[in-house]
C-alpha positions in Angstrom: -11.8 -0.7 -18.3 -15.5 -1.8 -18.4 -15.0 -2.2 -22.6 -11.8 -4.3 -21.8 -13.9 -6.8 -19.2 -16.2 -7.2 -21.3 -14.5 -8.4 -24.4 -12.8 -10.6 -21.9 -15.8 -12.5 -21.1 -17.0 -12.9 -24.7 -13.3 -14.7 -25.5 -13.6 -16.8 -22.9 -17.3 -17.4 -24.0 -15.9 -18.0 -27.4 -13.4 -20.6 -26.3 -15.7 -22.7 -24.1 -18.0 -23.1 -27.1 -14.6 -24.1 -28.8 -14.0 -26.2 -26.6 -17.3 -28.1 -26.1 -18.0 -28.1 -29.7 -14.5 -30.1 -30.3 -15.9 -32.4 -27.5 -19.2 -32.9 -29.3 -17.6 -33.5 -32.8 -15.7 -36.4 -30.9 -16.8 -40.0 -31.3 -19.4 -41.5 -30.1 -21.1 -39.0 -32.6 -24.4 -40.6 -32.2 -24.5 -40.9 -28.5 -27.3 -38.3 -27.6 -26.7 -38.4 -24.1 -23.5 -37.2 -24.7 -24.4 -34.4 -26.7 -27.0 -33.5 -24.2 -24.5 -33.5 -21.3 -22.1 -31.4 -23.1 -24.8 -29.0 -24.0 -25.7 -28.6 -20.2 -22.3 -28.1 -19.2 -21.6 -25.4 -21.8 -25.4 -23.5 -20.2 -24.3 -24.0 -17.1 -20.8 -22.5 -17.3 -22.7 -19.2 -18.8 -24.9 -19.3 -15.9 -22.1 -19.9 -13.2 -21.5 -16.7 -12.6 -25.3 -15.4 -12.1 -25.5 -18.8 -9.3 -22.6 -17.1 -7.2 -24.1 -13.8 -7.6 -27.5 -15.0 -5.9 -25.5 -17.4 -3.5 -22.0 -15.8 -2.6 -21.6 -18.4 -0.1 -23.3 -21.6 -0.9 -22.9 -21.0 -5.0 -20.0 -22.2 -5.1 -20.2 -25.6 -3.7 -22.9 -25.8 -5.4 -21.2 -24.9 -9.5 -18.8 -27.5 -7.9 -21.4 -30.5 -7.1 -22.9 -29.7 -10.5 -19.6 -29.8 -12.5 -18.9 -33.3 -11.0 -22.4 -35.0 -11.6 -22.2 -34.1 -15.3 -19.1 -35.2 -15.3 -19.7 -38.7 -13.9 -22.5 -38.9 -16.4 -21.0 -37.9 -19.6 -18.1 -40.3 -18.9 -21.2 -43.2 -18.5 -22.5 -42.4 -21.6 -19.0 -41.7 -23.8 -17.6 -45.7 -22.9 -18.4 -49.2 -22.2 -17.0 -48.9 -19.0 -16.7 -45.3 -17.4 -13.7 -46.2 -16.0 -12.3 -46.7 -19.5 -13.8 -43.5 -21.1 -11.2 -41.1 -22.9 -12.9 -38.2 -22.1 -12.0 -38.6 -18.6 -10.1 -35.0 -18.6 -13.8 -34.1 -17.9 -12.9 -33.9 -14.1 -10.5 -31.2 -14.5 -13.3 -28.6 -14.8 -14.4 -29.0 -11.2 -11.1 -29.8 -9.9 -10.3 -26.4 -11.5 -13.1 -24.9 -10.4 -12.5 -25.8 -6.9 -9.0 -24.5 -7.1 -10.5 -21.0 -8.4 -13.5 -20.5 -5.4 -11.3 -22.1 -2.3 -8.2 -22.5 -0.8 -5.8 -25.3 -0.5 -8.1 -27.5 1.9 -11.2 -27.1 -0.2 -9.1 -27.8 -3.2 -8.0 -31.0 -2.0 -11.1 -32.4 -0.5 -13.1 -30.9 -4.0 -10.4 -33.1 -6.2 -11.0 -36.1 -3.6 -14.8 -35.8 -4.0 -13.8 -35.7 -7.9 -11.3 -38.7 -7.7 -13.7 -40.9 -5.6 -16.5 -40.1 -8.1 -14.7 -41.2 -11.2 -13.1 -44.2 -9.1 -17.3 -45.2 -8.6 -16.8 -46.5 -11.8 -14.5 -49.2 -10.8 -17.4 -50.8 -8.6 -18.9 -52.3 -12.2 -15.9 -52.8 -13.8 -14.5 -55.2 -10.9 -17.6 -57.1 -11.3 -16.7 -58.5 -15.3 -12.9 -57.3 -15.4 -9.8 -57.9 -13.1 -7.7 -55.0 -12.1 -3.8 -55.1 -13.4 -1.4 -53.9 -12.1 -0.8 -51.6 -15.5 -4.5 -50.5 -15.0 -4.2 -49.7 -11.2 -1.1 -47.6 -12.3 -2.8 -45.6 -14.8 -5.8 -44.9 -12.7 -3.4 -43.8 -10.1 -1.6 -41.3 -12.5 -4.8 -40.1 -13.6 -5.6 -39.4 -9.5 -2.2 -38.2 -9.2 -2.6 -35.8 -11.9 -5.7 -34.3 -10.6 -4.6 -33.6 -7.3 -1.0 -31.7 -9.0 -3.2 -30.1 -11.1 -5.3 -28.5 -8.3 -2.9 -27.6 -6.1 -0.8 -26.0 -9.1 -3.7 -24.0 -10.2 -5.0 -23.0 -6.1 -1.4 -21.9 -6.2 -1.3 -19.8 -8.8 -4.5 -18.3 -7.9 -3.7 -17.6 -4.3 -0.5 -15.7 -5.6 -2.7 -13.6 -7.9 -5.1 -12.8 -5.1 -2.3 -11.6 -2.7 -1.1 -9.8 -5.5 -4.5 -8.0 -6.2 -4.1 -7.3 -2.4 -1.3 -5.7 -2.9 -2.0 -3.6 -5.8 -4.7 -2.5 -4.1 -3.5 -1.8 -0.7 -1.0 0.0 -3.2 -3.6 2.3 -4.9 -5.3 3.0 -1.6 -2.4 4.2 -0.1 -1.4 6.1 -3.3 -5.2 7.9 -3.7 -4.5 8.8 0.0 -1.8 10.2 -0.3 -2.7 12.2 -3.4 -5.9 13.5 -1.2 -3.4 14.3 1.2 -1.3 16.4 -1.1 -4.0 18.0 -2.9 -5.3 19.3 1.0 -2.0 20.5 1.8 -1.7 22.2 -1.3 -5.2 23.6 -0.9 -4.3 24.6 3.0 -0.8 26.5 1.7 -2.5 28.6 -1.0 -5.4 29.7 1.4 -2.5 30.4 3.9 -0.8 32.5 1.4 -3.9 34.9 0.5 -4.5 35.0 4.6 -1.1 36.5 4.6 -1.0 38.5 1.7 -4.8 39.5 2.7 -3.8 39.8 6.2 -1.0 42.7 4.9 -3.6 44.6 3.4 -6.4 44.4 6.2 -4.0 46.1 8.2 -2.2 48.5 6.3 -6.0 49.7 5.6 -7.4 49.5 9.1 -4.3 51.7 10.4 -5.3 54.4 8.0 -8.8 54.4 8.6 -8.9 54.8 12.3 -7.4 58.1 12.4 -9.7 59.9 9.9 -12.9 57.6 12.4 -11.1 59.0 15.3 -11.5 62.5 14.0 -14.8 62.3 12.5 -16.6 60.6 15.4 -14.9 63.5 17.5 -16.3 66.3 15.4 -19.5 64.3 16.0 -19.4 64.1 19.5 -18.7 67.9 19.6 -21.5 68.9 17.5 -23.7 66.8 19.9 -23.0 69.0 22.5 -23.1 72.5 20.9 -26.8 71.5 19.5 -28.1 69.5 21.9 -31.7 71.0 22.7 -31.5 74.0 20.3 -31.1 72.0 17.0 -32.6 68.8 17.7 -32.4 67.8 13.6 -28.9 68.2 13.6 -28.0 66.2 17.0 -30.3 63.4 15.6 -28.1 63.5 12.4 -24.6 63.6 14.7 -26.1 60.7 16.5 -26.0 59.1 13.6 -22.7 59.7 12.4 -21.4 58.5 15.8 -23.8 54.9 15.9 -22.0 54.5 12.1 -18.3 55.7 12.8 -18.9 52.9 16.2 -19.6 50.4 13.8 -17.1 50.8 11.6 -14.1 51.2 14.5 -15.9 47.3 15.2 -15.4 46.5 11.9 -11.9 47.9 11.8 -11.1 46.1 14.7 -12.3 43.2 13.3 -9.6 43.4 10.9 -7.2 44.0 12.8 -7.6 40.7 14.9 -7.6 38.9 11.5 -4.3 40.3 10.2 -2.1 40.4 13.9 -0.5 37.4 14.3 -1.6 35.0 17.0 0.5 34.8 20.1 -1.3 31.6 21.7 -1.4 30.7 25.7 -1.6 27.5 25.1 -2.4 25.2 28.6 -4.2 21.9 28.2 -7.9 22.0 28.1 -10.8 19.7 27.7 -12.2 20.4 24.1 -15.4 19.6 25.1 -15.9 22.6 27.7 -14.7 25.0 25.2 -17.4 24.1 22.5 -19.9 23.5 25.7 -19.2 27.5 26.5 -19.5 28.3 23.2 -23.2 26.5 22.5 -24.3 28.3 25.7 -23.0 32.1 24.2 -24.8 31.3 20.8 -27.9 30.3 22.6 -28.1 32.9 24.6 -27.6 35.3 21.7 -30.4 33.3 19.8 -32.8 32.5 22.5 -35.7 31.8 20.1 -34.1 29.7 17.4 -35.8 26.5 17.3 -32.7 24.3 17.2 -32.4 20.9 18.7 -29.0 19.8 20.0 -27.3 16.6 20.2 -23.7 15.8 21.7 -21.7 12.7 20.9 -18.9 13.0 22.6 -16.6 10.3 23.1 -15.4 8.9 26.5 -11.7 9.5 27.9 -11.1 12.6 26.1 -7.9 13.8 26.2 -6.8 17.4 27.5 -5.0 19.2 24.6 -3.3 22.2 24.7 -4.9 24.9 23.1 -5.6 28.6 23.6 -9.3 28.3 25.0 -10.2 32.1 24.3 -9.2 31.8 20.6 -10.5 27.7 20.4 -13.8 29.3 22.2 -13.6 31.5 19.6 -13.9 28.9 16.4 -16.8 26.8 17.7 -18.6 30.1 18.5 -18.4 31.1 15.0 -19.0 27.7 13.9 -22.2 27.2 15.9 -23.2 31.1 14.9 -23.3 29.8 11.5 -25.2 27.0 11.8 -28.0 28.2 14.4 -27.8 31.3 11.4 -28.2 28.5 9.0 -31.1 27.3 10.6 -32.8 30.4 11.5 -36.7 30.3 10.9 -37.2 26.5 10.3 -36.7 24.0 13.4 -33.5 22.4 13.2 -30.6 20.2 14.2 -27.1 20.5 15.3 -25.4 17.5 16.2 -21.6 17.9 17.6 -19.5 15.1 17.8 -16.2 14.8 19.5 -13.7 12.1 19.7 -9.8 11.2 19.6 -8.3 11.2 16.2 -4.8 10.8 14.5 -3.7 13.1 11.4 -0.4 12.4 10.0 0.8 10.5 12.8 -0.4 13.1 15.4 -2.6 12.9 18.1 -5.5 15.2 19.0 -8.8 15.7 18.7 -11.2 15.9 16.3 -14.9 18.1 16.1 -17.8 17.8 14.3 -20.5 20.4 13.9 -23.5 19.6 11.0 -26.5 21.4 10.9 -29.9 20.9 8.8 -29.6 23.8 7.3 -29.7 24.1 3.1 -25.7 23.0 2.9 -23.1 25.2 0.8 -22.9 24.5 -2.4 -19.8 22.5 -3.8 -18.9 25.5 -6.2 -18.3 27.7 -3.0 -16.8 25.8 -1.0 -13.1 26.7 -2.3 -14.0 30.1 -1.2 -15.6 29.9 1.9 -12.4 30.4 4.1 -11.1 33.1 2.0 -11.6 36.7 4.0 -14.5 38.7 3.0 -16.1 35.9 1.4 -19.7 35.8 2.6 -23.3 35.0 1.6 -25.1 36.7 4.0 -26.7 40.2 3.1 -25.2 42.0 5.9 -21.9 39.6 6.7 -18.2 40.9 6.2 -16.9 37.5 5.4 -14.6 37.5 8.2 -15.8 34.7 10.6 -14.7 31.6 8.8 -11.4 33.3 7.7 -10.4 34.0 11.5 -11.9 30.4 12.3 -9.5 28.9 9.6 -6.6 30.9 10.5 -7.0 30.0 14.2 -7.3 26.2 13.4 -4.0 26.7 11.1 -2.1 28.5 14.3 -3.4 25.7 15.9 -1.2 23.4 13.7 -4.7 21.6 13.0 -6.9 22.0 9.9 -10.4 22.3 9.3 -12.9 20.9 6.3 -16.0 21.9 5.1 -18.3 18.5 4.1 -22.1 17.8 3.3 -23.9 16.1 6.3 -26.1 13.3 5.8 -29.1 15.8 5.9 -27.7 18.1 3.1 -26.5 20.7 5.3 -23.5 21.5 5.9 -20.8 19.7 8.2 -17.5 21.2 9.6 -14.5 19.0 10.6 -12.2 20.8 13.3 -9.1 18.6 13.8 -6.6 20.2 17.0 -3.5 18.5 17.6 -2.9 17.4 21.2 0.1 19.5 21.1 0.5 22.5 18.3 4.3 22.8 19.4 5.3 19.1 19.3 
């Protein structure tokens, strides 16, 4: 596209020289004023573009101004009398150029500023010739002609801006909706693993808490048959009991990820479910040295939601980013305000921390269950977050905060059933 502009600009480069040179090749030959003129016109149209650059505003009057002074003065020097000149077309440049930069009202008071400059030269010609009526007709068709000309070409331009508009209101709408499609495609094949991930957690979870049943029985048995005569060995069955406990979490765990969701849903005020949540987390994590900020917008609405399981998504959420954080002094700003998604209403949250970010190769994978980072993490948390939101009828997004770190988007409908 760049390639194409560019050769663009060099033809029309190539035919403004073209043009000028024709002009300058035109009797009077020997007029040096003329060729002078004509030479500032033709290094002012190359610099046109870099005077509206620097002044967006004021540039362009100003290209116009310019355009009719050397106008006025190369049809002085190309004729007795300016009136007479032949190379009166001349005012057609700013006439055109006035049509290009404004709309219908600056065209027309540009081309009268043009017309009245060219009729100046009438105020010497009165004063040694009479005015015909043949010579009062052709100056008014020459008038005439400007104004038809401007207006034609503001015309023409205005329809090619309001179709540029439209194009591009086009293309906007079109790379939305594309974005649109490619999250919902996204959202259905995370869906999919859930479910077909959500099979297997429980088939394997069922047949793992027998054989833990039995095991942390035997345990607990051999606790009591050694306890105070073999002090090695109820250390040991201590043991086996502290892991098999940890495991029945994990299995547990599991479980709540693969059962499907059966939501109370009542309305709530989202902000008291994430306000419970940052209070949990703190409490947890008394000594992590992170700084909080709320922006929460006014007139909330209530939205009905499950509040254990919505509780549940900003505490991992927040978890994560106090984790995140954990040893430096950080920030976690929340934001909450009204939003609509595809025509529904609801409410959208914000959590971004300071923390180092996930990089943008992972971030296809983060929902996905028993995906983690951390050493000791199961990689459950964000796949029970995401699967909440999606029982929710809502959806939630994974972005990079203006610090680097990492920014979640939680978007709940005011009503998952409607």
């Amino acid at each position: 596209m760049l390639d194409r502009d560019k050769s663009a600009i060099r033809w029309i480069d190539f035919l403004w020289l073209a043009f000028l040179a024709g002009l300058a090749i035109l009797p009077p030959l020997n007029e040096i004023h003329k060729q002078l003129i004509l030479l500032a016109i033709a290094v002012f149209q190359f610099l046109e573009g870099r005077l509206i650059a620097r002044l967006p505003r004021e540039g362009r009057s100003i290209s116009i101004g310019i355009k009719i002074v050397l106008s006025t003065l190369l049809l002085d020097h190309t004729g007795e009398i300016g009136i007479n000149s032949s190379y009166y077309p001349i005012y057609y440049l700013p006439v055109i150029t006035a049509a290009i930069y404004y709309g219908p009202l600056g065209t027309l008071l540009w081309t009268a500023l043009a017309s009245l400059a060219y009729c100046s030269f009438l105020i010497p010609a009165l004063q040694q010739y009479e005015l015909t009526a043949e010579g009062a007709t052709d100056l008014a068709l020459r008038l005439l002609f400007f104004f038809l000309a401007g207006v034609l070409i503001n015309r023409f331009v205005l329809e090619n801006r309001r179709q540029m508009q439209r194009y591009q209101a086009l293309s906007e709408t079109l790379e939305e909706t594309n974005r649109q499609l490619r999250r919902a495609e996204a959202e259905a094949r995370r869906s999919e693993r859930l479910a077909a991930l959500g099979q297997l957690s429980a088939g394997l979870a069922h047949e793992l808490r027998n054989p833990l049943g039995v095991i942390k029985g035997s345990a607990e048995m051999l606790t009591q048959k050694v306890q105070g005569t073999h002090p090695l060995a109820s250390e040991l069955a201590g043991y086996i009991s502290a892991e098999v406990n940890r495991l029945n979490s994990l299995v547990a765990r599991f479980l709540d990820f693969a059962r499907p969701s059966h939501l109370d849903l009542h309305p709530h005020q989202v902000s008291e479910l994430v306000d419970r949540a940052l209070d949990s987390v703190q409490s947890q994590m008394p000594d992590a040295r992170v700084a909080v900020e709320r922006h929460y917008a006014g007139g909330l609405p209530n939205i009905r939601v499950d509040a254990q399981l919505t509780e549940q998504i900003f505490l991992n959420l927040i978890l994560n980013a106090y984790q995140a954080m954990e040893g430096t002094p950080g920030k976690l700003t929340i934001s909450i305000s009204p939003e609509t998604s595809s025509g529904k209403p609801g409410v959208a949250v914000r959590l971004e921390d300071t923390g180092p970010g996930v990089p943008v190769e992972l971030r296809e994978q983060i929902f996905n269950p028993f995906f983690t980072s951390k050493k000791d993490g199961v990689g459950l948390g964000l796949a029970i977050v995401a699967k909440i939101v999606d029982d929710h009828r809502g959806w939630i997004r994974l972005e990079t905060g203006a610090s680097g770190g990492a920014r979640f988007c939680v978007f709940l409908p005011a009503n998952p059933e409607g």
